[in-house]
KEZAGU-497761 format. One record per residue: y, x, z of N, C-alpha, C, O in turn; residue number from 0. Coordinates in steps of 0.05 Angstrom, whole numbers, plus 5000, padded with zeros to 4 digits. Example, Ala and Ser with C-alpha at 12.3 -4.5 7.8 and 13.67 -1.06 7.14 Angstrom:
# residues 2
PT, 4886, 5264, 5156, 4910, 5246, 5156, 4934, 5264, 5156, 4934, 5285, 5169, 0
PT, 4955, 5257, 5142, 4979, 5273, 5143, 5001, 5258, 5157, 5023, 5268, 5161, 1
//
This chain:
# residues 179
PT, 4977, 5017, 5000, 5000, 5000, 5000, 5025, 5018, 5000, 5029, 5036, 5016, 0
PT, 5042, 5010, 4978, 5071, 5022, 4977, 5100, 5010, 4998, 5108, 4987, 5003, 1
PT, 5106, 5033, 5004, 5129, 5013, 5028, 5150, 4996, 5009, 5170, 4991, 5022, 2
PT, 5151, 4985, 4982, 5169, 4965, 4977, 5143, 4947, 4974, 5150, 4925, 4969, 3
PT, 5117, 4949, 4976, 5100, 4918, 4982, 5105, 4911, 5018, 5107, 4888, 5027, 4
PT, 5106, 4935, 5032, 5111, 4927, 5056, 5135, 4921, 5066, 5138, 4915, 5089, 5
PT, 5154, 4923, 5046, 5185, 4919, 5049, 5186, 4887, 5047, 5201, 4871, 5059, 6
PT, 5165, 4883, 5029, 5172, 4862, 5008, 5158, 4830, 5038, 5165, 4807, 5042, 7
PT, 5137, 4848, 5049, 5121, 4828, 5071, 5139, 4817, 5086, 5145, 4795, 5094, 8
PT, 5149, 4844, 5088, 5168, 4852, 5119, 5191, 4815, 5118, 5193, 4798, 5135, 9
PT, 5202, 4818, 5093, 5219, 4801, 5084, 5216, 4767, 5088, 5227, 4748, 5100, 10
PT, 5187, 4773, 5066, 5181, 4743, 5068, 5173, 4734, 5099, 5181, 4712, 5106, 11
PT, 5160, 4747, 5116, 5151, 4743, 5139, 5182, 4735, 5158, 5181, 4716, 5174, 12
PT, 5207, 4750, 5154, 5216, 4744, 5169, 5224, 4760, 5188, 5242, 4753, 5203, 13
PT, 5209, 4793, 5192, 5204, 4802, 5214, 5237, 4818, 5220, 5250, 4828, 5202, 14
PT, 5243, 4817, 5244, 5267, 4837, 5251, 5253, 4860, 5261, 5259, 4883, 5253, 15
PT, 5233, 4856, 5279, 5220, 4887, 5291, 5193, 4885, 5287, 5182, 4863, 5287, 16
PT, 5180, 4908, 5283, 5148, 4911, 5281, 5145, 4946, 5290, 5159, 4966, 5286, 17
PT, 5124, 4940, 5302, 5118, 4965, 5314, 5085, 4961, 5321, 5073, 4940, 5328, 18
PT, 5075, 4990, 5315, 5044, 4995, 5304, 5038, 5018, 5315, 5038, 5038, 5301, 19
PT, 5030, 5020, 5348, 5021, 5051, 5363, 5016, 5046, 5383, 5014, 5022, 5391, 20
PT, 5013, 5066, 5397, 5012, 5072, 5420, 5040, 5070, 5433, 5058, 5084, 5425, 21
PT, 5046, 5047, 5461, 5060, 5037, 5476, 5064, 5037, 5505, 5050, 5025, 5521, 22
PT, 5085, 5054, 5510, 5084, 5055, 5541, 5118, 5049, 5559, 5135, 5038, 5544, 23
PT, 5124, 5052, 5575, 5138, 5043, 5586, 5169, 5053, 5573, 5188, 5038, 5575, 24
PT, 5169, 5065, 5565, 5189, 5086, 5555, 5201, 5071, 5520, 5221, 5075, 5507, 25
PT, 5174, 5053, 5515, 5175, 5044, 5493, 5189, 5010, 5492, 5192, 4995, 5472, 26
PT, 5195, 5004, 5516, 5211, 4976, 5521, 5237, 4982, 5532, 5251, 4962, 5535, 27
PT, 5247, 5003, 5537, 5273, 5017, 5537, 5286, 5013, 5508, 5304, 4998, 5501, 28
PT, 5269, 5034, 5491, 5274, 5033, 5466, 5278, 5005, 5445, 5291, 5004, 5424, 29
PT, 5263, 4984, 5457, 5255, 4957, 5444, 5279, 4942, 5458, 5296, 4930, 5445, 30
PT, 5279, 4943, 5476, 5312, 4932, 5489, 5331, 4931, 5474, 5342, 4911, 5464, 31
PT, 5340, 4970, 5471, 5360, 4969, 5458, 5358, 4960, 5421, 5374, 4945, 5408, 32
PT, 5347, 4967, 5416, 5332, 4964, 5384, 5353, 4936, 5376, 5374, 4932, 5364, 33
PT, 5332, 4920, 5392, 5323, 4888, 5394, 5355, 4869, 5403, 5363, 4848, 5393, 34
PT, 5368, 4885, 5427, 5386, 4877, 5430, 5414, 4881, 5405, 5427, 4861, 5399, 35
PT, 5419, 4901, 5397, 5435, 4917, 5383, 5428, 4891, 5351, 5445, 4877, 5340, 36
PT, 5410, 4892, 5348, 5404, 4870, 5320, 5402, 4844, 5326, 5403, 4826, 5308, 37
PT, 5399, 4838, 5358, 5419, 4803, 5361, 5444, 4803, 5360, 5458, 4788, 5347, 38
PT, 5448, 4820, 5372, 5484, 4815, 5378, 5493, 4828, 5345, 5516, 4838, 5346, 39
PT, 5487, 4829, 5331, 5492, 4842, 5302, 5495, 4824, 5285, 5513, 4826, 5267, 40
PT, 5475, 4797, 5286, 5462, 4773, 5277, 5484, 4746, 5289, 5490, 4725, 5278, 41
PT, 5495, 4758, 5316, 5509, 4736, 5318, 5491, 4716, 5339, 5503, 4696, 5346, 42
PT, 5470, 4721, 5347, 5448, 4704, 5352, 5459, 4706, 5389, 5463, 4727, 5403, 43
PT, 5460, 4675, 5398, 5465, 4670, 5422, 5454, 4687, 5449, 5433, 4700, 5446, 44
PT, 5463, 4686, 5468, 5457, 4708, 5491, 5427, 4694, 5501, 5408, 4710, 5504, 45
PT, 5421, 4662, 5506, 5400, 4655, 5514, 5373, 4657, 5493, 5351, 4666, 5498, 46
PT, 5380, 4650, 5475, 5356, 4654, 5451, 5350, 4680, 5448, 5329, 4685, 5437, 47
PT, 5367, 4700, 5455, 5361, 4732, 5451, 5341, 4736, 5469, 5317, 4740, 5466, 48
PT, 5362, 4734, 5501, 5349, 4737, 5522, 5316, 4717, 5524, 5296, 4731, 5523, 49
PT, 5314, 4699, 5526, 5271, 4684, 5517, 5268, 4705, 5495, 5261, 4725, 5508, 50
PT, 5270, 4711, 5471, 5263, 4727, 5461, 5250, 4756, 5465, 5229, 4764, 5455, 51
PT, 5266, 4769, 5481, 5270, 4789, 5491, 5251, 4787, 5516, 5241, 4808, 5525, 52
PT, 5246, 4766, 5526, 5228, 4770, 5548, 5203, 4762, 5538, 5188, 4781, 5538, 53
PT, 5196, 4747, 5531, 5176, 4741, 5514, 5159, 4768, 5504, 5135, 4772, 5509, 54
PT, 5173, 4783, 5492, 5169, 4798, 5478, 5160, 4828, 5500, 5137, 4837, 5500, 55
PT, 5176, 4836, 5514, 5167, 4847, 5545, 5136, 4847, 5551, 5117, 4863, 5550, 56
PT, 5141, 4813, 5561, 5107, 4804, 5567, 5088, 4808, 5555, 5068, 4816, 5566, 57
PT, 5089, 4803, 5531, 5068, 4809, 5505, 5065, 4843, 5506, 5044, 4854, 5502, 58
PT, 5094, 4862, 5514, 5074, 4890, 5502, 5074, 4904, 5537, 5068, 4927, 5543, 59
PT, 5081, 4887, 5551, 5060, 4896, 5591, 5029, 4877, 5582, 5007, 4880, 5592, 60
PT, 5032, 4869, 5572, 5008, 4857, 5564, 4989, 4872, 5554, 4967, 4875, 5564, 61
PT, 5000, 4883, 5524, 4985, 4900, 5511, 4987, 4935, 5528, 4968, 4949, 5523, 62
PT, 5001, 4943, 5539, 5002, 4963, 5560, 4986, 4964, 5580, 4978, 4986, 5588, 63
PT, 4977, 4939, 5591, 4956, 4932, 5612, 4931, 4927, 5612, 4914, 4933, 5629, 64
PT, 4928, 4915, 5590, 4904, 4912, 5583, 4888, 4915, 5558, 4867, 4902, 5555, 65
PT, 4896, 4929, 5542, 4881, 4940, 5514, 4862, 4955, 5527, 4861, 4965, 5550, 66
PT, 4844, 4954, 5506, 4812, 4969, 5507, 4819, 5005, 5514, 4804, 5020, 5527, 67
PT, 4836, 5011, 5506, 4834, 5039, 5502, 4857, 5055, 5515, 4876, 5040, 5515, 68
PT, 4863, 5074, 5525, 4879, 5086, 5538, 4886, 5111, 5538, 4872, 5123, 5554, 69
PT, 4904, 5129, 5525, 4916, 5145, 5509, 4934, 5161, 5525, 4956, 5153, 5532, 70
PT, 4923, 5191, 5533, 4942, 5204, 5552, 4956, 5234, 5532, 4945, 5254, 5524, 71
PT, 4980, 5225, 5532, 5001, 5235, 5513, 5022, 5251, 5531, 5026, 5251, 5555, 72
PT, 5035, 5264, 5507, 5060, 5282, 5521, 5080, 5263, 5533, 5100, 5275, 5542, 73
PT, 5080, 5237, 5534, 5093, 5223, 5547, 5087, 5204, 5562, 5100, 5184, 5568, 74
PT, 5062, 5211, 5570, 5046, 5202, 5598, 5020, 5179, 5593, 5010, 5177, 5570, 75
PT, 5012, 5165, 5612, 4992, 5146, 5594, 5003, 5126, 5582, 5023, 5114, 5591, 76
PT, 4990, 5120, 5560, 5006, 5098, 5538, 4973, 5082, 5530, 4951, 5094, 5529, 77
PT, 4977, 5063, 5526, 4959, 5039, 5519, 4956, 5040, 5477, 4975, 5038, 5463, 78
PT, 4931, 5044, 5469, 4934, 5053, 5439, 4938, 5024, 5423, 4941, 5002, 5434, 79
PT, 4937, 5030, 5394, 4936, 4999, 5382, 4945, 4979, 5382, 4942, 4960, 5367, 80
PT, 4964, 4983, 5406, 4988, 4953, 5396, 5005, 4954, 5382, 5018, 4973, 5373, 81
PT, 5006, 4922, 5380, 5028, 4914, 5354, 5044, 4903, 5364, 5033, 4891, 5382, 82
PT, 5070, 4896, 5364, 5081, 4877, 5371, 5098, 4866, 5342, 5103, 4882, 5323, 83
PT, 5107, 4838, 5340, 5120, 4834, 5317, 5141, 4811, 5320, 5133, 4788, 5323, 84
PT, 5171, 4818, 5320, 5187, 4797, 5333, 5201, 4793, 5305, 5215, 4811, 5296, 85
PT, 5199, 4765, 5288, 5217, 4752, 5268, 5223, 4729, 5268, 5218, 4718, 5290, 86
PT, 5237, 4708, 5246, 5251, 4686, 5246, 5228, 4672, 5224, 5225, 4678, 5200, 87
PT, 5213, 4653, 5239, 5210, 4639, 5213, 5220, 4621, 5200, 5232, 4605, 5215, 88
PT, 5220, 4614, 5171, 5243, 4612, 5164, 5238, 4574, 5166, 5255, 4557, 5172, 89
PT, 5207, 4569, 5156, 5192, 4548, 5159, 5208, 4524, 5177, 5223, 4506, 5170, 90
PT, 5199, 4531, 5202, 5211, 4522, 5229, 5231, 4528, 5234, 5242, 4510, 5245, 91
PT, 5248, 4552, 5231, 5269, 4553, 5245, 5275, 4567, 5268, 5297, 4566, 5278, 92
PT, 5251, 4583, 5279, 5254, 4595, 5300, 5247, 4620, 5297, 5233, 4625, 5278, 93
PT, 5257, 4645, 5319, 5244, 4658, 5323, 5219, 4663, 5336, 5216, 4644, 5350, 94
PT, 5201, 4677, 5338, 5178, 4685, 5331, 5167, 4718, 5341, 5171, 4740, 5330, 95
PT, 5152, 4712, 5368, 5135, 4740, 5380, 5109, 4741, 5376, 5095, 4722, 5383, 96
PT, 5100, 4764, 5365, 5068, 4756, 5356, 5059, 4781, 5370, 5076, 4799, 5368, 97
PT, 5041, 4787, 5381, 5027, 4809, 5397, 4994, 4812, 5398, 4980, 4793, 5400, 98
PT, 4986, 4835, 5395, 4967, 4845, 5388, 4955, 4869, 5405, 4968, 4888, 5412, 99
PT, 4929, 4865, 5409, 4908, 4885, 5420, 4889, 4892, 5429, 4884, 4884, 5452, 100
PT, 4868, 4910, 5416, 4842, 4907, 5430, 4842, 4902, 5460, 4859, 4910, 5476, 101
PT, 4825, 4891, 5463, 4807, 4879, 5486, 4784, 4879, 5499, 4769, 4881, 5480, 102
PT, 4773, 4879, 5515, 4742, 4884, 5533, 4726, 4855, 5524, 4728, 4836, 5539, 103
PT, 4714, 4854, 5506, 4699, 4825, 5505, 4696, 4808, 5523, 4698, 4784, 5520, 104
PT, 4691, 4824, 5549, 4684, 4808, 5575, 4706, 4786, 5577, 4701, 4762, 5580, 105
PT, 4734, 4798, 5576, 4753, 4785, 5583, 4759, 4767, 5564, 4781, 4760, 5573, 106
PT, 4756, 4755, 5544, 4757, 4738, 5521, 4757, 4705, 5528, 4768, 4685, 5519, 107
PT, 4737, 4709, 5551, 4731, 4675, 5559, 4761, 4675, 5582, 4779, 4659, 5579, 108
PT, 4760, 4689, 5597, 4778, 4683, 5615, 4808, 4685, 5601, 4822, 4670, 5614, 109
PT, 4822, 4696, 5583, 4842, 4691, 5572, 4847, 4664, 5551, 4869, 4654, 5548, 110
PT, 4823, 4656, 5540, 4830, 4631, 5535, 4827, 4604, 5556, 4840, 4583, 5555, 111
PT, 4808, 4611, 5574, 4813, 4592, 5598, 4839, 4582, 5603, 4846, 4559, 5598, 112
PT, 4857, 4606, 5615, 4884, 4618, 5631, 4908, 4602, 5599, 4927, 4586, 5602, 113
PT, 4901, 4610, 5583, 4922, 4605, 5563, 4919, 4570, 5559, 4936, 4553, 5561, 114
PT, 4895, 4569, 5553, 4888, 4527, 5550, 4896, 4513, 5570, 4910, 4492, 5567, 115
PT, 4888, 4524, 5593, 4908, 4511, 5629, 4934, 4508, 5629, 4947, 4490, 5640, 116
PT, 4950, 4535, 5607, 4982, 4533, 5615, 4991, 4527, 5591, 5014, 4532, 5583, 117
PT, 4968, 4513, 5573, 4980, 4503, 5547, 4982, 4469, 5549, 4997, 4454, 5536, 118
PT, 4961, 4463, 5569, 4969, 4429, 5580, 4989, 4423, 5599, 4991, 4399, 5603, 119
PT, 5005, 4439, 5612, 5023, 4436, 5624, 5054, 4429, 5611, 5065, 4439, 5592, 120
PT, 5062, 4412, 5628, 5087, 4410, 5610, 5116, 4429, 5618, 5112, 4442, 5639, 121
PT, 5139, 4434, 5608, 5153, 4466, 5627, 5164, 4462, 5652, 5172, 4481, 5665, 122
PT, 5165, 4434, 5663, 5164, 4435, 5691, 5139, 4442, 5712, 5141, 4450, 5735, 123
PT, 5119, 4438, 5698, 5096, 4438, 5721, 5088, 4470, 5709, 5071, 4484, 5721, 124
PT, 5100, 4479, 5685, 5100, 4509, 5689, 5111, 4514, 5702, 5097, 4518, 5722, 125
PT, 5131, 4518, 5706, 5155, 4531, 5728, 5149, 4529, 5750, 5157, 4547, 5765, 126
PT, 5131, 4504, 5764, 5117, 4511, 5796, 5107, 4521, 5796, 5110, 4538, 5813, 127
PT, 5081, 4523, 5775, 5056, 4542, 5770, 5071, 4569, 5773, 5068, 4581, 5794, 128
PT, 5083, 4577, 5760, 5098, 4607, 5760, 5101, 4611, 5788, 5083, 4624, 5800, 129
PT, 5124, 4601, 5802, 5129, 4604, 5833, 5113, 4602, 5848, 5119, 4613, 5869, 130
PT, 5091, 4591, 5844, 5063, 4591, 5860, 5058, 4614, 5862, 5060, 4627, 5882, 131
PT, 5050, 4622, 5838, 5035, 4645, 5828, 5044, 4675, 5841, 5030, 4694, 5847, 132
PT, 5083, 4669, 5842, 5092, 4693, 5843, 5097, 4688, 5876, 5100, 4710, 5887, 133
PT, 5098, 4670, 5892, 5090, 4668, 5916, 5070, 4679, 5932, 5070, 4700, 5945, 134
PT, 5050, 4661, 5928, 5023, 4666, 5939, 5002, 4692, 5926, 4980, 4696, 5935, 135
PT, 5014, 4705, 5908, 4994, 4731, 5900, 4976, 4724, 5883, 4961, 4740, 5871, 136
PT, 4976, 4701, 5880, 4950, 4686, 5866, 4941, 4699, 5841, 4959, 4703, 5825, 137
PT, 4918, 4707, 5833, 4915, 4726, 5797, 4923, 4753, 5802, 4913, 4770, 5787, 138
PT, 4945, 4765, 5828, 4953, 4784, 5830, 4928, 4812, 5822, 4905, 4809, 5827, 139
PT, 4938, 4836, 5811, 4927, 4851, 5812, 4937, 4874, 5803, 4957, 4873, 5789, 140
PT, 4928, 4895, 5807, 4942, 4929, 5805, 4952, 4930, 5785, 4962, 4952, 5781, 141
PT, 4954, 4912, 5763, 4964, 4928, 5736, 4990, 4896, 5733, 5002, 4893, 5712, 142
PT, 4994, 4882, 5751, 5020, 4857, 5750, 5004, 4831, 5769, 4984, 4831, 5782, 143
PT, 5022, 4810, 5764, 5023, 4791, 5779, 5006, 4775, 5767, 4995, 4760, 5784, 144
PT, 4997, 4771, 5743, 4987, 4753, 5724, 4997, 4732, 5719, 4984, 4712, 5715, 145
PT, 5022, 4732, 5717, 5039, 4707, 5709, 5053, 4713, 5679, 5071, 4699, 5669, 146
PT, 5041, 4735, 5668, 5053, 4734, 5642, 5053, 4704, 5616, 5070, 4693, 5601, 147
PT, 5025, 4700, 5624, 5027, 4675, 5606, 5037, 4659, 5612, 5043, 4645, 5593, 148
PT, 5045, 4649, 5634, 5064, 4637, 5640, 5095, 4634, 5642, 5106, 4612, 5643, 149
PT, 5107, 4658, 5641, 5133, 4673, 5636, 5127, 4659, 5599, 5140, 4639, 5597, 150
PT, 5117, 4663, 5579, 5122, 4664, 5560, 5117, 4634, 5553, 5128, 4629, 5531, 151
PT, 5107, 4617, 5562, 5097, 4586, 5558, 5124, 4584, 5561, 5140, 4584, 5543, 152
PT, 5130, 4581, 5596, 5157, 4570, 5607, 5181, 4567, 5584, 5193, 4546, 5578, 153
PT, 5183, 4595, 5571, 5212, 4600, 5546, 5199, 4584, 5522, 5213, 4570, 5507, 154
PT, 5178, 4587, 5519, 5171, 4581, 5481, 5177, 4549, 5481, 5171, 4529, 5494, 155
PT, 5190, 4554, 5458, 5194, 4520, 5439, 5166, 4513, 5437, 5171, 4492, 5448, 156
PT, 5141, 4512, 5432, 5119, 4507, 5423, 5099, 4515, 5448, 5109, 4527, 5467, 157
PT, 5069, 4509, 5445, 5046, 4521, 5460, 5044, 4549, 5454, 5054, 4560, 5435, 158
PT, 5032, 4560, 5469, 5020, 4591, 5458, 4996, 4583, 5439, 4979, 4566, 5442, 159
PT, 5002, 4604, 5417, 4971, 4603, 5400, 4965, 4633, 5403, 4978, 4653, 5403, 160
PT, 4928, 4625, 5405, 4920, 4652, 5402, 4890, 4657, 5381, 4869, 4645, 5375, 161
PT, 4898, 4675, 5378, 4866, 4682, 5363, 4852, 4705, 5372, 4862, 4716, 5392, 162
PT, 4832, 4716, 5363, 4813, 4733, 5362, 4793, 4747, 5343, 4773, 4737, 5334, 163
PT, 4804, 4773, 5338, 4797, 4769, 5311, 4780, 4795, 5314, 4787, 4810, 5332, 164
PT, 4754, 4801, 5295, 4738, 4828, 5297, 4726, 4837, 5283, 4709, 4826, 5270, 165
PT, 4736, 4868, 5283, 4748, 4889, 5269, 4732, 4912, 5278, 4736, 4925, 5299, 166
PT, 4708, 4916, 5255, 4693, 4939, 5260, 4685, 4940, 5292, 4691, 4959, 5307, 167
PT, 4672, 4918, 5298, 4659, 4916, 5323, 4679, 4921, 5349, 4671, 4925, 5372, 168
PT, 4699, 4919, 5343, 4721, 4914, 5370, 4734, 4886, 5368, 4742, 4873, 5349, 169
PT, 4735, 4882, 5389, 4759, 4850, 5388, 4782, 4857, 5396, 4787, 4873, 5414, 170
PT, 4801, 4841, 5379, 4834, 4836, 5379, 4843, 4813, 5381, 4839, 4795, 5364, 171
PT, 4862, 4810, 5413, 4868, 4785, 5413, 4906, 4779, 5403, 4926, 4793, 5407, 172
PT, 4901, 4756, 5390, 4932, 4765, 5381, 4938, 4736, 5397, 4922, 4719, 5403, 173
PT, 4976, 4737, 5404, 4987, 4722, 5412, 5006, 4714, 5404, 5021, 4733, 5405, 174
PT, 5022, 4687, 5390, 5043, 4679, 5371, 5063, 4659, 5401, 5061, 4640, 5416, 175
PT, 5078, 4677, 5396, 5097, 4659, 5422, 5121, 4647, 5393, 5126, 4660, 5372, 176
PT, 5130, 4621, 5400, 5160, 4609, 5385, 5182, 4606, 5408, 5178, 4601, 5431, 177
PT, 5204, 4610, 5396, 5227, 4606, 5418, 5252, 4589, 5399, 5273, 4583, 5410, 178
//
């Protein structure tokens, strides 16, 4: 593939940011400013930036936390293989966080459990669920609180969709947040 076919994707898709590596903490500094610098460029309101912008957070502590694989670099440990992909579609009208990364099979059933629970809720009885959660410790564990999916339901115009897709005998779960 030539970069004016991927120019050309880039376009129709919509995308403002895409990023394809290895991701670590140092790399949402960078996505901050990136991300911020091309809303406020766009003209695009402080609250639709900001859900955006968080959304988008969650999805790559997400992929930082829990991808299959774990990558110790000159700039400390970084999580390999994620994607993250923040655009406008043009369809609907919204912006658009899509997130990507291998996964432990094991955990496959329990992320769509967790995502189908906070996809029947409506955004008030998310917002208790959240405060519960971030109260009582509940899901807590060494690598976050486990309220990401929830942080990202709460903001999105739409349900979360997710898939699972596999790729030379690894699984990748992707996540499409709308705002």
């Amino acid at each position: 593939m030539v970069v004016s076919q991927i120019r050309e994707i880039i376009n129709k898709e919509g995308v403002c940011f895409v990023f394809y590596g290895s991701l670590s903490q140092s790399f949402i500094n960078f996505f901050l400013e990136t991300i911020g610098e091309q809303f406020k460029q766009k003209g695009i309101e402080k609250n639709l930036s900001k859900a955006v912008t968080i959304i988008a957070i969650e999805q790559i502590q997400n992929i930082m936390n829990y991808s299959q694989e774990e990558v110790i670099s000159s700039i400390g440990k970084c999580r390999d293989l994620g994607m993250i992909v923040v655009g406008y579609d043009y369809e609907s009208q919204r912006y658009y966080v899509n997130g990507s990364n291998e996964i432990d099979p094991e955990n496959r059933t329990k992320i769509i459990t967790r995502i189908d629970e906070i996809n029947l809720l409506d955004n008030q009885a998310q917002r208790k669920l959240l405060r519960q959660k971030l109260k009582s410790g509940e899901d807590a564990h060494n690598k976050g609180a486990g309220v990401g999916f929830v942080e990202m339901a709460k903001r999105s115009s739409a349900k979360l969709q997710y898939e699972f897709d596999e790729i030379d005998g690894k699984i990748y779960f992707n996540i499409l947040t709308f705002v």
